[in-house]
N, C-alpha and C positions, 0 to 999 in steps of 0.2 A: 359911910356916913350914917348915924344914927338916922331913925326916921323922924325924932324929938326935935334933932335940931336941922335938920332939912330948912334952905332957903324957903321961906312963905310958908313953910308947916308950923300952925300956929293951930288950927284948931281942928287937928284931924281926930277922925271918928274912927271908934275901935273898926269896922268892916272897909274903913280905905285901909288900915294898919295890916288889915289881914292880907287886903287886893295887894297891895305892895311888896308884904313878905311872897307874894307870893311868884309875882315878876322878877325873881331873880335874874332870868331870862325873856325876853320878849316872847310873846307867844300869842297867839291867834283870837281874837275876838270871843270867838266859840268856845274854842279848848278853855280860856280861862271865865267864862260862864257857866260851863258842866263844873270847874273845879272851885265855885262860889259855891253851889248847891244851893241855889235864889232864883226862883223864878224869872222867865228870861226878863221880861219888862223893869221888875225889880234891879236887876244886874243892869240893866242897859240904863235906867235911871242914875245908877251911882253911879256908874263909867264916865254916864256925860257929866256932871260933879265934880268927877274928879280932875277928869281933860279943862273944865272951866276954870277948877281952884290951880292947874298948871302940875299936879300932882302925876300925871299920865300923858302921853299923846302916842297917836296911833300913828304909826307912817312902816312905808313897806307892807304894809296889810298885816303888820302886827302890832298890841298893844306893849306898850315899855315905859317904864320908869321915868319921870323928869331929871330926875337929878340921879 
């Protein structure tokens, strides 16, 4: 699925575009914080963002894709 036309993706910002390409696989809080290269508050701000707009959700103790 394209990320353009993703359910409820209507007005994503190029750095969730990035977060996303980048969840190919689910992967750990941390690890994909180091591979934002954003300070951590910075990252942790967009994350919660993205989990609100339904674009992410964390379960298992790793962060993944909504759709």
């Amino acid at each position: 699925m394209k990320l353009e036309t993703a359910k409820g993706v209507k007005d994503i910002k190029p750095e969730e575009k990035i977060i996303l390409k980048l969840l190919v696989e689910p992967m750990e809080r941390d690890e994909l914080i180091r591979k934002m290269k954003k300070p951590t508050g910075e990252a942790t701000a967009i994350l919660s963002v993205m989990e609100i707009k339904g674009l992410i959700r964390e379960e298992l103790g790793e962060i993944r894709a909504s759709f």
